[in-house]
VMD Tcl script that builds the backbone (N, CA, C; Angstrom):
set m [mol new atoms 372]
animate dup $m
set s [atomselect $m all]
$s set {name element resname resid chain x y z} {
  {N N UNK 1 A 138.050 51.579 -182.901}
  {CA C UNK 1 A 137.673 50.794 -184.050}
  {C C UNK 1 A 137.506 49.347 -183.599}
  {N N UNK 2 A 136.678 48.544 -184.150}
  {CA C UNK 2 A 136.338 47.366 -184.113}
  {C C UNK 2 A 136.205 46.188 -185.041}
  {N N UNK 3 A 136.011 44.956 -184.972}
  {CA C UNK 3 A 136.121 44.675 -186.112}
  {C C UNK 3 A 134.580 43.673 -186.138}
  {N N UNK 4 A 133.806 43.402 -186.909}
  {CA C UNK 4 A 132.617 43.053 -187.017}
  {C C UNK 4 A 132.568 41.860 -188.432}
  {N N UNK 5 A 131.495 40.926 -188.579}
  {CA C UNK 5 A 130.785 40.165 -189.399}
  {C C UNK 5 A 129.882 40.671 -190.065}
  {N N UNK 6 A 129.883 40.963 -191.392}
  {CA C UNK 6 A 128.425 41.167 -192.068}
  {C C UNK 6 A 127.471 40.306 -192.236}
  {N N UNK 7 A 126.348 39.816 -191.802}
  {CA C UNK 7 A 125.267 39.114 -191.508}
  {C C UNK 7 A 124.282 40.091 -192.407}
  {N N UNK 8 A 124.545 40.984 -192.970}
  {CA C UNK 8 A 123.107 41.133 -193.669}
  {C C UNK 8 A 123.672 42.841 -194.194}
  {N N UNK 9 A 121.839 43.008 -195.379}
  {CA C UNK 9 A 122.318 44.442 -195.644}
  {C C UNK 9 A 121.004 45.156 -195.438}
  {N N UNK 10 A 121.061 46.298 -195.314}
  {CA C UNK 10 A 119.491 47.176 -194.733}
  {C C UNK 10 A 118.885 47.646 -195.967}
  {N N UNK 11 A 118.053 48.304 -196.487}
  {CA C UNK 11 A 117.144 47.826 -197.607}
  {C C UNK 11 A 116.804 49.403 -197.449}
  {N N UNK 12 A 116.745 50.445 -198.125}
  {CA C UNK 12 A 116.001 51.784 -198.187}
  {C C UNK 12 A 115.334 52.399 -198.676}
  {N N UNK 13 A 113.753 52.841 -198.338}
  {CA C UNK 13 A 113.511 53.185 -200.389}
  {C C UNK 13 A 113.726 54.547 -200.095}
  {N N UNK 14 A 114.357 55.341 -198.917}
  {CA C UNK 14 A 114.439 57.251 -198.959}
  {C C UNK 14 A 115.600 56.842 -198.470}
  {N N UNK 15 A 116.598 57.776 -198.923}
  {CA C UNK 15 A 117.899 58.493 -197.827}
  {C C UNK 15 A 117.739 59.398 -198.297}
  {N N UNK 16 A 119.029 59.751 -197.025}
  {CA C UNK 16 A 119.155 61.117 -197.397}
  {C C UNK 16 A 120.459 61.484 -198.281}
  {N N UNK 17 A 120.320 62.414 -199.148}
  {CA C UNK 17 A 121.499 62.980 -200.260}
  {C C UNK 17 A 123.228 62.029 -199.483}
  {N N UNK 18 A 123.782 62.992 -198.648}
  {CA C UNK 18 A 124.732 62.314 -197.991}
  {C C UNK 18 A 125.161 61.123 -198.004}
  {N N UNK 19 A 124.442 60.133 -198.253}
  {CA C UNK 19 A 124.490 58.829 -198.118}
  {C C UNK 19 A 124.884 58.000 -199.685}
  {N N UNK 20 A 124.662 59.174 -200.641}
  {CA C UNK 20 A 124.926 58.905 -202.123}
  {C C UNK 20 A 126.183 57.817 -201.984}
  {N N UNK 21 A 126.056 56.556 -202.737}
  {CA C UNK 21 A 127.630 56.102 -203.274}
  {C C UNK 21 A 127.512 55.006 -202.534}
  {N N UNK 22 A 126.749 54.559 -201.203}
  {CA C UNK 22 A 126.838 53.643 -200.323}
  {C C UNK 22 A 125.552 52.852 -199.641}
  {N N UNK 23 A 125.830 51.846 -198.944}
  {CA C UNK 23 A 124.644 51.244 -198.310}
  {C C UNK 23 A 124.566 51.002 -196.852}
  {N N UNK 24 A 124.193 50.375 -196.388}
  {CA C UNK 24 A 123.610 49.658 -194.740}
  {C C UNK 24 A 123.811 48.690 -194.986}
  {N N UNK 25 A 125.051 48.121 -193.722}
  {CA C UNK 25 A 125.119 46.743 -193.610}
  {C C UNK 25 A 124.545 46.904 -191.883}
  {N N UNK 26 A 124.466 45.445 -192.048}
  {CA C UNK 26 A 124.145 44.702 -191.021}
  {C C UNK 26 A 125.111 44.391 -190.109}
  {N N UNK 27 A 125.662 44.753 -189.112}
  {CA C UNK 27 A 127.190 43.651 -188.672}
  {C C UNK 27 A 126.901 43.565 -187.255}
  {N N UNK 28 A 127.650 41.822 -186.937}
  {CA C UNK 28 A 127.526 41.135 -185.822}
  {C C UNK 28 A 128.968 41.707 -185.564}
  {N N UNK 29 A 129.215 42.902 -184.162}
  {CA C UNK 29 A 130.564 42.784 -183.623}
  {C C UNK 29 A 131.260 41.321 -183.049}
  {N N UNK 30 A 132.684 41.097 -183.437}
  {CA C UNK 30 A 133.055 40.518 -182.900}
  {C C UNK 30 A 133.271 40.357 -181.310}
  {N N UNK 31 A 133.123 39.432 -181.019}
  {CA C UNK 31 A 133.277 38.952 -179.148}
  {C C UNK 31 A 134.949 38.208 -178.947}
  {N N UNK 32 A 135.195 37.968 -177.526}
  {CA C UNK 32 A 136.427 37.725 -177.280}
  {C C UNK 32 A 136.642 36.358 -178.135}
  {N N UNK 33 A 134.965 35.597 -177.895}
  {CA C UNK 33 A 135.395 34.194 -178.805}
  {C C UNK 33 A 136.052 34.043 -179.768}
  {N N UNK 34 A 135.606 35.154 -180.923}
  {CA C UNK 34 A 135.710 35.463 -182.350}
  {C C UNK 34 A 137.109 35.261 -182.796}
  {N N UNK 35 A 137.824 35.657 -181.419}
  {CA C UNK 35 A 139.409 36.561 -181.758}
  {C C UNK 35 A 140.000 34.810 -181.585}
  {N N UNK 36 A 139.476 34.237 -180.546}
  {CA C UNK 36 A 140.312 33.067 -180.147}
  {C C UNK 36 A 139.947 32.057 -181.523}
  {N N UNK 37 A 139.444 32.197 -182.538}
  {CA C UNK 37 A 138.358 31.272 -183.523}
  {C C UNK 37 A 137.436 30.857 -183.704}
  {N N UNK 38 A 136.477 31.127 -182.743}
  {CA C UNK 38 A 134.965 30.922 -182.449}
  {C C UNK 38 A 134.586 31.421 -184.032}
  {N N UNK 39 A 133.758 30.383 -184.226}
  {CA C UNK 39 A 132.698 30.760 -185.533}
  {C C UNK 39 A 131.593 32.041 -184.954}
  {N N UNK 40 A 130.950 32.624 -186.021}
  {CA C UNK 40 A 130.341 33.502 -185.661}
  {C C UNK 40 A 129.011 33.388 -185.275}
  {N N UNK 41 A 128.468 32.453 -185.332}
  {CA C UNK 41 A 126.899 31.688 -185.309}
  {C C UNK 41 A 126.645 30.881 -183.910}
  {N N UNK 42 A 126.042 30.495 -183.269}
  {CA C UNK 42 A 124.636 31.307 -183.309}
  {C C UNK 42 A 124.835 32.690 -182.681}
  {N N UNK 43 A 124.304 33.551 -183.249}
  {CA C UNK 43 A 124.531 35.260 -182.774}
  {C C UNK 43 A 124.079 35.486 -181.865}
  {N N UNK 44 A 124.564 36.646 -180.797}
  {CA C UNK 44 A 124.069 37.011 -179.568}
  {C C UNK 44 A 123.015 37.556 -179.764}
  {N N UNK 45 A 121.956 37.565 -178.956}
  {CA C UNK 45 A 120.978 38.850 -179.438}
  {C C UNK 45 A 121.197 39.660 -179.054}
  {N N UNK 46 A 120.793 41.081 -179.445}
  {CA C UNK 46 A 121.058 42.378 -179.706}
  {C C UNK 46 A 121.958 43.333 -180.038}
  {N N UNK 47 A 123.621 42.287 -179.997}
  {CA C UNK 47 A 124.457 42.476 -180.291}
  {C C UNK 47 A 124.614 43.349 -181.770}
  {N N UNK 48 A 124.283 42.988 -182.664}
  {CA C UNK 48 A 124.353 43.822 -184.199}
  {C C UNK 48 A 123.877 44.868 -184.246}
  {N N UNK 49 A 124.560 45.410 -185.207}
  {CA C UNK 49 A 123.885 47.015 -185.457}
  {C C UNK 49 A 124.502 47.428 -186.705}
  {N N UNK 50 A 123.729 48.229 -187.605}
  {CA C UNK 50 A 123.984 49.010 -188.776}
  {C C UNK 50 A 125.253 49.914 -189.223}
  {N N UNK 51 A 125.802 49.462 -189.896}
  {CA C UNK 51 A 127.454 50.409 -190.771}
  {C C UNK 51 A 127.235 51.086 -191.763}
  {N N UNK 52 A 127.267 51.850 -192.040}
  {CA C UNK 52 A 127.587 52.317 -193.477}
  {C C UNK 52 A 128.234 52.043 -194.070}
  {N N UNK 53 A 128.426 52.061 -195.156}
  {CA C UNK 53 A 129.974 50.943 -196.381}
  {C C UNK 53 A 129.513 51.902 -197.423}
  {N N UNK 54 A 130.720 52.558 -197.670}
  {CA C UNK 54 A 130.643 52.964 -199.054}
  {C C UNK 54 A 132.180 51.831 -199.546}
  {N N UNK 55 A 132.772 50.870 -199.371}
  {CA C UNK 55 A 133.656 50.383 -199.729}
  {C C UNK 55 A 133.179 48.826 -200.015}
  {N N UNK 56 A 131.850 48.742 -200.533}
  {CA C UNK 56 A 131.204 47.466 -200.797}
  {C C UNK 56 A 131.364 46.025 -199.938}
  {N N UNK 57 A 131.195 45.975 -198.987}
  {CA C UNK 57 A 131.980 45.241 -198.226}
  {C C UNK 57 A 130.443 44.192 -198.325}
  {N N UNK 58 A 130.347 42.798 -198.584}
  {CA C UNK 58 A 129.124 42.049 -198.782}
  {C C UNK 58 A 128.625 41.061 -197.344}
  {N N UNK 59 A 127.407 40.155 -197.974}
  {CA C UNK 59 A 127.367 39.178 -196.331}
  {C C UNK 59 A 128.426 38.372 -196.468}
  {N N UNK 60 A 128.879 37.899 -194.956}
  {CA C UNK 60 A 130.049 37.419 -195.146}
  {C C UNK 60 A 131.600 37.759 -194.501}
  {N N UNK 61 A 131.831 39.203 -194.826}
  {CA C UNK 61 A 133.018 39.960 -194.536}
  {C C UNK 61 A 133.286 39.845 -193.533}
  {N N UNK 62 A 134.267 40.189 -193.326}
  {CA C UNK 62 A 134.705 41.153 -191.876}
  {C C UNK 62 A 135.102 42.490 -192.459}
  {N N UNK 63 A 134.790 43.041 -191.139}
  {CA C UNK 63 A 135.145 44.448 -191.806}
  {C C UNK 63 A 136.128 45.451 -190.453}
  {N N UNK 64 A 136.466 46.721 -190.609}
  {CA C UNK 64 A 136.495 47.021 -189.053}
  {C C UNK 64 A 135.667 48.735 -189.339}
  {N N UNK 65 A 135.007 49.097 -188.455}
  {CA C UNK 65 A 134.539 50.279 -188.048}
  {C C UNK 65 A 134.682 51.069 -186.981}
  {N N UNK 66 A 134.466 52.556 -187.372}
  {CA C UNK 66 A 134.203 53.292 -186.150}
  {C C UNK 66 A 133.227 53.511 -185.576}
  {N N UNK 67 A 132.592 53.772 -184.442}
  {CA C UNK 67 A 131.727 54.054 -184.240}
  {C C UNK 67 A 131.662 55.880 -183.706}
  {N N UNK 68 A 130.521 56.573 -183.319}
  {CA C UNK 68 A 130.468 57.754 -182.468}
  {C C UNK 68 A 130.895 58.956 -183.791}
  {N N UNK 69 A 131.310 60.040 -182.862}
  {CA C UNK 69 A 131.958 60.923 -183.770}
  {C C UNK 69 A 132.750 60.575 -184.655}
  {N N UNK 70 A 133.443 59.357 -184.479}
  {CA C UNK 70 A 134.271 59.350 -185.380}
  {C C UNK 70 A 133.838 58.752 -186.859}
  {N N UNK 71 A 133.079 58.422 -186.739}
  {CA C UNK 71 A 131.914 57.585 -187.901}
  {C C UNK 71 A 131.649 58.913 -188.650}
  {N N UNK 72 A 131.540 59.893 -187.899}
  {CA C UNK 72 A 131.051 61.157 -189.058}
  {C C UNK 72 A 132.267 61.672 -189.844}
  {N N UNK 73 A 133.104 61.634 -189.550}
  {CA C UNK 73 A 134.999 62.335 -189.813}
  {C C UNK 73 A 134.875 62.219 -191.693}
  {N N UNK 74 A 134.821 61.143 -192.180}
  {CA C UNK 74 A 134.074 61.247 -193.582}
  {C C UNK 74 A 133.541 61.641 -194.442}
  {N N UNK 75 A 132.967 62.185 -193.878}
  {CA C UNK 75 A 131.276 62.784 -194.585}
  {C C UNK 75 A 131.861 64.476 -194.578}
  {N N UNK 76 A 131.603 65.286 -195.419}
  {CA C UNK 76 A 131.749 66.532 -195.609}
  {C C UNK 76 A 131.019 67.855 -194.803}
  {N N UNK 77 A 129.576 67.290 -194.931}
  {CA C UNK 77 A 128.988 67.879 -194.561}
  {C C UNK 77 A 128.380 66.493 -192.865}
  {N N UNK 78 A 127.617 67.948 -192.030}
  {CA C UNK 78 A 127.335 66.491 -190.543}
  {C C UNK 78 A 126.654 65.528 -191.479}
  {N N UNK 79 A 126.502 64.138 -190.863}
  {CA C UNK 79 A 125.619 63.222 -191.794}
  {C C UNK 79 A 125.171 62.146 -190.029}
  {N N UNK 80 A 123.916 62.047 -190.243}
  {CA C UNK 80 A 123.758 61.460 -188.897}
  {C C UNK 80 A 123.778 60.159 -189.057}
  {N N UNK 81 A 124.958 59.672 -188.442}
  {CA C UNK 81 A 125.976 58.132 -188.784}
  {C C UNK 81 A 126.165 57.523 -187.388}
  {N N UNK 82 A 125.707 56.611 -187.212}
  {CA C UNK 82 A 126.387 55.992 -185.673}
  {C C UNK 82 A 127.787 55.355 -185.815}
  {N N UNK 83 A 127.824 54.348 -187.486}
  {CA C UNK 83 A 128.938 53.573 -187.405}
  {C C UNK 83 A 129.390 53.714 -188.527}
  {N N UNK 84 A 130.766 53.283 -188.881}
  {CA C UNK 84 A 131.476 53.646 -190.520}
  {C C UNK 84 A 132.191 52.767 -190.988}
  {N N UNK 85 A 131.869 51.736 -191.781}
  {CA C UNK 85 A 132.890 50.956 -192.580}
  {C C UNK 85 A 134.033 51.655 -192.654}
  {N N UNK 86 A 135.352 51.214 -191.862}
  {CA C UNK 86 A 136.605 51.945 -192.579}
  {C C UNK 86 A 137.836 51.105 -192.857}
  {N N UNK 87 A 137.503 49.628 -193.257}
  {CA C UNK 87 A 138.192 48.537 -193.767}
  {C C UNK 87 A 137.756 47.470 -194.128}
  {N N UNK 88 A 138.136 46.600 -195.208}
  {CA C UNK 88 A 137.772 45.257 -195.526}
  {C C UNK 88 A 138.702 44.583 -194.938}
  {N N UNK 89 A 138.410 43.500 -193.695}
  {CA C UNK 89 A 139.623 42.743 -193.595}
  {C C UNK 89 A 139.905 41.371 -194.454}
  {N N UNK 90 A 140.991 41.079 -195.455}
  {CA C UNK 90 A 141.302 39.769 -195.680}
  {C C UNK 90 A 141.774 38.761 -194.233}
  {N N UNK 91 A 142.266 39.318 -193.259}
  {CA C UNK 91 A 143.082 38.319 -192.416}
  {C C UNK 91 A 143.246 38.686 -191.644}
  {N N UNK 92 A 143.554 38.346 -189.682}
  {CA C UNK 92 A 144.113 38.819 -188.895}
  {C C UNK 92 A 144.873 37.873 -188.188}
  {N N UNK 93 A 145.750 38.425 -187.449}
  {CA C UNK 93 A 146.298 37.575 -186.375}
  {C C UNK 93 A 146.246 37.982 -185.108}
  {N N UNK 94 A 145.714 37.093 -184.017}
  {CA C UNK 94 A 145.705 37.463 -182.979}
  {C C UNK 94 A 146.516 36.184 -182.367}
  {N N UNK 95 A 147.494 36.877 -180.874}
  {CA C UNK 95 A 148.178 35.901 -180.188}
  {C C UNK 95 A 147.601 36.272 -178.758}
  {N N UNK 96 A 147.187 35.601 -178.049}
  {CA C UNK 96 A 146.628 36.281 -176.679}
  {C C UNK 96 A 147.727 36.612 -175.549}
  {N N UNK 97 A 147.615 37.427 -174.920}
  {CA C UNK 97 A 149.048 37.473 -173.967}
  {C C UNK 97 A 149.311 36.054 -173.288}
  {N N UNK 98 A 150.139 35.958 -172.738}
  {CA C UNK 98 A 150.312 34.695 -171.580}
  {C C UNK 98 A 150.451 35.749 -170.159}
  {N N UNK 99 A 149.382 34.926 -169.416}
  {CA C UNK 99 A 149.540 34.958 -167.835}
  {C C UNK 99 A 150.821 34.503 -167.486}
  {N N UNK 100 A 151.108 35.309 -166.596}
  {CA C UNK 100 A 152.310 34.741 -165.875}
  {C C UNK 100 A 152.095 34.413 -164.491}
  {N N UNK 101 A 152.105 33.372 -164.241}
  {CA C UNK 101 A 151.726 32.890 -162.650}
  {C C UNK 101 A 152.873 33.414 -161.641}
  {N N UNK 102 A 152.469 34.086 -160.912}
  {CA C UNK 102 A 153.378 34.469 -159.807}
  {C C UNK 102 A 153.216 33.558 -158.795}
  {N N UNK 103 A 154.234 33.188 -157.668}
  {CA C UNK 103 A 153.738 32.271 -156.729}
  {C C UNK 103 A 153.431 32.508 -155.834}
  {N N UNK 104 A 152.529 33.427 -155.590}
  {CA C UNK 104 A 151.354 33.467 -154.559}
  {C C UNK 104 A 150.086 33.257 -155.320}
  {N N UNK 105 A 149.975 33.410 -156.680}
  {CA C UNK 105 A 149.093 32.512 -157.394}
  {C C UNK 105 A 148.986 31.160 -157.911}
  {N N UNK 106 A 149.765 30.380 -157.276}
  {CA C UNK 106 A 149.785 29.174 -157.631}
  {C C UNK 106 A 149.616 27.975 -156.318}
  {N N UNK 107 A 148.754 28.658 -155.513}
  {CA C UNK 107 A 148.001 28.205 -154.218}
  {C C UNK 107 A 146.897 27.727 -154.456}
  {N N UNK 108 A 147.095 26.452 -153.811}
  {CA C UNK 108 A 145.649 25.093 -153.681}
  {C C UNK 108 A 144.375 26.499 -154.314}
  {N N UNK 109 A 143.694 25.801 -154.977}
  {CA C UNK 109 A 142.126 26.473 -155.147}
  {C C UNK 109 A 141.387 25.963 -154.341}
  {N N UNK 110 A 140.525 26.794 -153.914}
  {CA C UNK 110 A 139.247 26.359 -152.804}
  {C C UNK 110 A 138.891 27.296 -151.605}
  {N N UNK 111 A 137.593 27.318 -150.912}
  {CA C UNK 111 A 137.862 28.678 -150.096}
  {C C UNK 111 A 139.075 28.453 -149.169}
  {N N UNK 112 A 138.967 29.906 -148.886}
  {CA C UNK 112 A 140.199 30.471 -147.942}
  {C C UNK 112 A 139.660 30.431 -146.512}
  {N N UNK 113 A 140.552 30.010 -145.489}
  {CA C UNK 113 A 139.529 30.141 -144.109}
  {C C UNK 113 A 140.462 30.604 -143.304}
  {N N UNK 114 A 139.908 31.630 -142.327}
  {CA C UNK 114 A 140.776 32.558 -141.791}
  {C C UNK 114 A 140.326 32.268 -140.382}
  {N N UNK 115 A 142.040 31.830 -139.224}
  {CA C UNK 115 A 141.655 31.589 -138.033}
  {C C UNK 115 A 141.381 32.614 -137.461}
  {N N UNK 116 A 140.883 32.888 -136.279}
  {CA C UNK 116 A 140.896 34.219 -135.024}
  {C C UNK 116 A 141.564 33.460 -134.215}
  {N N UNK 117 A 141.721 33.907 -132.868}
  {CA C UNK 117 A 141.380 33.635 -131.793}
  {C C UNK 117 A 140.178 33.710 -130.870}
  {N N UNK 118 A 139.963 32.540 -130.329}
  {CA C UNK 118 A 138.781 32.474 -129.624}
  {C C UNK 118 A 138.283 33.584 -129.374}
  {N N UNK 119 A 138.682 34.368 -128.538}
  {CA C UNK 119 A 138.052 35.329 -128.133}
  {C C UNK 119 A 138.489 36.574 -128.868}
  {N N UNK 120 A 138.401 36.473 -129.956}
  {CA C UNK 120 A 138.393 37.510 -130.820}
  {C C UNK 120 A 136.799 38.469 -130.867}
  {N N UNK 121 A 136.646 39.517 -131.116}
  {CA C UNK 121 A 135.726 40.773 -130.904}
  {C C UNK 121 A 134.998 40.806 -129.480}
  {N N UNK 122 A 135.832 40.363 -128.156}
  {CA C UNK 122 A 135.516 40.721 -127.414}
  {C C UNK 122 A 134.343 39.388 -126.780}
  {N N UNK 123 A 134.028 38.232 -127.451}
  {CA C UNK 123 A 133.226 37.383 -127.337}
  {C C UNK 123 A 134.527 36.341 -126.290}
  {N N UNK 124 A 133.709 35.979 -125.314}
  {CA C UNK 124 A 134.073 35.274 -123.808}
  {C C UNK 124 A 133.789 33.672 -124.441}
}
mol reanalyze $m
mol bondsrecalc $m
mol representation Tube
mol addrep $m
């Protein structure tokens, strides 16, 4: 599951039966930025892709979805679904881990240069 931006909604004049009760959103997945507070704008390209929402979720939201098989788990009968609204989020919290510097990582930055000996591979 993931959690995504609604940026828009998809527009249909046919579905199919299955789809009764719900619509096509639009959603920008979230990126690592997102989590740290990055606004959601300007959007990556190609990044977005289509949800289903039967839980009205508008532009604007966040939401979280499944994608794959599990997007179908819902639906009664197969329904050919890539992705599935399966939350409105009000709020999250994210804390990022902390690195822990070990001290062999806490060596000067810059290349590394490795002596031989002169006559190393046999060169006179």
């Amino acid at each position: 599951m993931r959690l995504g931006h609604v940026i828009g909604r998809v527009t249909l004049s046919h579905q199919d039966p299955a789809y009764k009760g719900g619509r096509f959103l639009l959603v920008q997945p979230f990126a690592r930025e997102q989590f740290h507070g990055a606004g959601m704008t300007p959007l990556a390209k190609g990044n977005s892709l289509v949800v289903y929402d039967n839980l009205g979720a508008g532009v604007g939201h966040v939401i979280a979805f499944s994608e794959g098989a599990e997007a179908t788990a819902p639906f009664d009968q197969p329904t050919p679904v890539d992705a599935f609204n399966a939350a409105l989020i009000d709020e999250f919290f994210y804390k990022p881990p902390i690195r822990t510097i070990l001290p062999q990582d806490n060596q000067t930055t810059g290349p590394r240069t490795t002596r031989t000996p002169a006559n190393a591979g046999g060169v006179p």
